[in-house]
N, C-alpha and C positions, 0 to 999 in steps of 0.2 A: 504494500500500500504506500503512497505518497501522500506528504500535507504539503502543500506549494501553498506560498505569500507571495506579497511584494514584496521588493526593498530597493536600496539606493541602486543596488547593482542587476538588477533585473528582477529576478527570481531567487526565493529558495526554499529549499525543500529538505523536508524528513520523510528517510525511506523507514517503514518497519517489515522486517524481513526475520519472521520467528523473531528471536530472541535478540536480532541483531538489528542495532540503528544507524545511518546513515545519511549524514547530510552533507546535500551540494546547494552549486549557486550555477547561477547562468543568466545571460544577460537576457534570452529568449525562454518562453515556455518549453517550446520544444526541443532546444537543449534542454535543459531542467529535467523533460521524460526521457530522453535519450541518455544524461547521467545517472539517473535514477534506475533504469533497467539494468544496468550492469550489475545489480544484485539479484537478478531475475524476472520475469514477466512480472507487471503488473497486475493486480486483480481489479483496482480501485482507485481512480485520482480523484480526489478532493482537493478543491481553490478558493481561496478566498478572493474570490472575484464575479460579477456578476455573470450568470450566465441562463441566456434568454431573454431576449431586449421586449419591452411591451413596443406597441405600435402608437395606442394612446392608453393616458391612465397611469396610474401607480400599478406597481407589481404588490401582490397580493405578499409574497416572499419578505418583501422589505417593512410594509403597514404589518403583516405580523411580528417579525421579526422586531421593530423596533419594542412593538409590548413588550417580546418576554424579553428582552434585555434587563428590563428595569432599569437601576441608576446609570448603565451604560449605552442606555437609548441611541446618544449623539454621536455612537460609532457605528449604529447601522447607516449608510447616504440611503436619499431617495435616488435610485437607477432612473435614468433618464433615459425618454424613450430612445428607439433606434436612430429614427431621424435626426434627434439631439448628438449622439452618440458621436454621427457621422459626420457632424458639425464640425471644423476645425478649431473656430472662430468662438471663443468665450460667449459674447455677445449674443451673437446670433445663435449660437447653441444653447443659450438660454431661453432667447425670445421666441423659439423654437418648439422649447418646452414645456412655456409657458403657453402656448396654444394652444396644444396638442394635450396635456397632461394639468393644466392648471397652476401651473408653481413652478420658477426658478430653476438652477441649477446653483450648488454650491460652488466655490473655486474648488473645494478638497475632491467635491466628485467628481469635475470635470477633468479634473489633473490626472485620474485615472484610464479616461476615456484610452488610450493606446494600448492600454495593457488589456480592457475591455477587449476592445475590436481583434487584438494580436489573439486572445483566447480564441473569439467567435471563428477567428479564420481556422488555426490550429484545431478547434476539436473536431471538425469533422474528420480529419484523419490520428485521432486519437487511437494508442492502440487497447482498451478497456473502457468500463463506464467511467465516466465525470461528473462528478457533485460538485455544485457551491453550498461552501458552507462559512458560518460565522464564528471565526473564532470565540467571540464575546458568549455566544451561543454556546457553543463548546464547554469550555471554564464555568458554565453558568449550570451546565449539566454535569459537569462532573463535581461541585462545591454542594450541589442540591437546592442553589438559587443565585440568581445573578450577584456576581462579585461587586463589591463599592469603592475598591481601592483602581486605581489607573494601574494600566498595564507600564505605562511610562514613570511608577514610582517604583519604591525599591521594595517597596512593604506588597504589591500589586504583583512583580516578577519574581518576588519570593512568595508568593500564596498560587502563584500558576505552576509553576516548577515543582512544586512541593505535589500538588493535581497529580501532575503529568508522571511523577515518581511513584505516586500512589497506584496510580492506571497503569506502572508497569513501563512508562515510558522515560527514563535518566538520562538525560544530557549530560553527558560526563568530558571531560576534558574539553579542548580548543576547536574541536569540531573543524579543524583544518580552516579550507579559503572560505569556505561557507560560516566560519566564526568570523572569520578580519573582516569579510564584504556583508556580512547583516547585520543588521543592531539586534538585540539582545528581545525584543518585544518581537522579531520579525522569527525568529528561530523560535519563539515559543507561543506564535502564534501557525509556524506550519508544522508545529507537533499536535497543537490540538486538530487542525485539519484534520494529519493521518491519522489521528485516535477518531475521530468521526469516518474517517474513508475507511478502517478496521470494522466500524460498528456496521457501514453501508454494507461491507464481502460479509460480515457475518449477520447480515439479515435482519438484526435487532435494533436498525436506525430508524429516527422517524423523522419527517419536514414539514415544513411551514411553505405555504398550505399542505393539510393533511392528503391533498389531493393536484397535486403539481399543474401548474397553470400552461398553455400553449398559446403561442400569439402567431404570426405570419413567419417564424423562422421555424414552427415547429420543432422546437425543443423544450422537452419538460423543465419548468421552471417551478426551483421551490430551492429553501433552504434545510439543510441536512443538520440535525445532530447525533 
């Protein structure tokens, strides 16, 4: 299984392989799965990135998503529709949004749109299924309710960690180029990923909507924990 994030340097990822962990970096997605299989086929990629653009409207995935967050609500974005997406232009990919969906774009969301679009190209030649999933979500199922401290305090990546070690999952040592090129929230937000793409190959995962949404790209959309 794979957890993929973002970070400064593209991508990165924790591989879980039995009892063995593994992480890379790459400036592309599909690098990222292509380092990630050299521990063996894939069963399951999980991302923390949107995937399934609505055409109009809020995505069902995100309006829920934000509830169960609780205090960490303001790290799910509202996804902007496709046409937004395809926007280049700040501006216009607002006003765009604002059309079509009712409401803005943030700068944080928009800032993503490339890593959005590089997914939507990439999964169709994906070699296993792909979940997005929410880290915040993640941590919030694994504690038995949403976390209150920031993933960017110290008190916040020591109560993720601490999760992650419980689930079985140890970040131990410098985790090589994948330690120097992530920040510290980004490696232990695509461990919660693959602890969710684990739950997805073994069958006992559930998403928001409980019934995955489809718009004009025909891909199930929902979020996974």
């Amino acid at each position: 299984m794979l957890g993929a994030d973002a970070c400064r340097a593209g991508w990165v990822g924790i591989v879980l392989s039995g009892e063995d962990i593994l992480a890379c970096v790459h400036a592309e997605i599909g690098g990222l799965v292509a380092l990630a299989t050299a521990a063996g086929p894939l069963a399951v990629i999980g991302i923390d990135i949107p995937i399934g653009l609505a055409d109009t409207g809020l995505r069902q995935a995100d309006v829920l998503a934000r509830k169960a967050a609780g205090p960490r609500w303001a790290s799910v974005f509202s996804t902007p529709v496709r046409a937004a997406v395809e926007t280049a232009d700040y501006r216009e990919a607002s006003a765009v949004n604002r059309r079509l969906a009712g409401c803005g774009i943030s700068r944080q969301a928009f800032n993503l749109r490339e890593k959005v679009l590089q997914v939507d190209r990439w999964r169709r030649q994906a070699p296993c299924p792909v979940v997005e999933v929410h880290p915040e979500l993640c941590f919030g199922e694994l504690a038995g309710a949403p976390l209150a401290d920031s993933k960017s305090t110290w008190a916040g990546a020591a109560r993720r960690r601490q999760l992650l070690a419980e689930a079985g999952i140890v970040l131990a040592g410098d985790l090589g180029l994948a330690g120097q090129q992530a920040g510290v929230d980004d490696v232990l937000d695509a461990a919660a990923v693959a602890w969710t793409a684990r739950r997805v190959a073994s069958g006992i995962a559930r998403c928001l909507p409980a019934e995955p949404e489809r718009f004009s790209d025909e891909v199930d959309c929902a979020i996974w924990t």
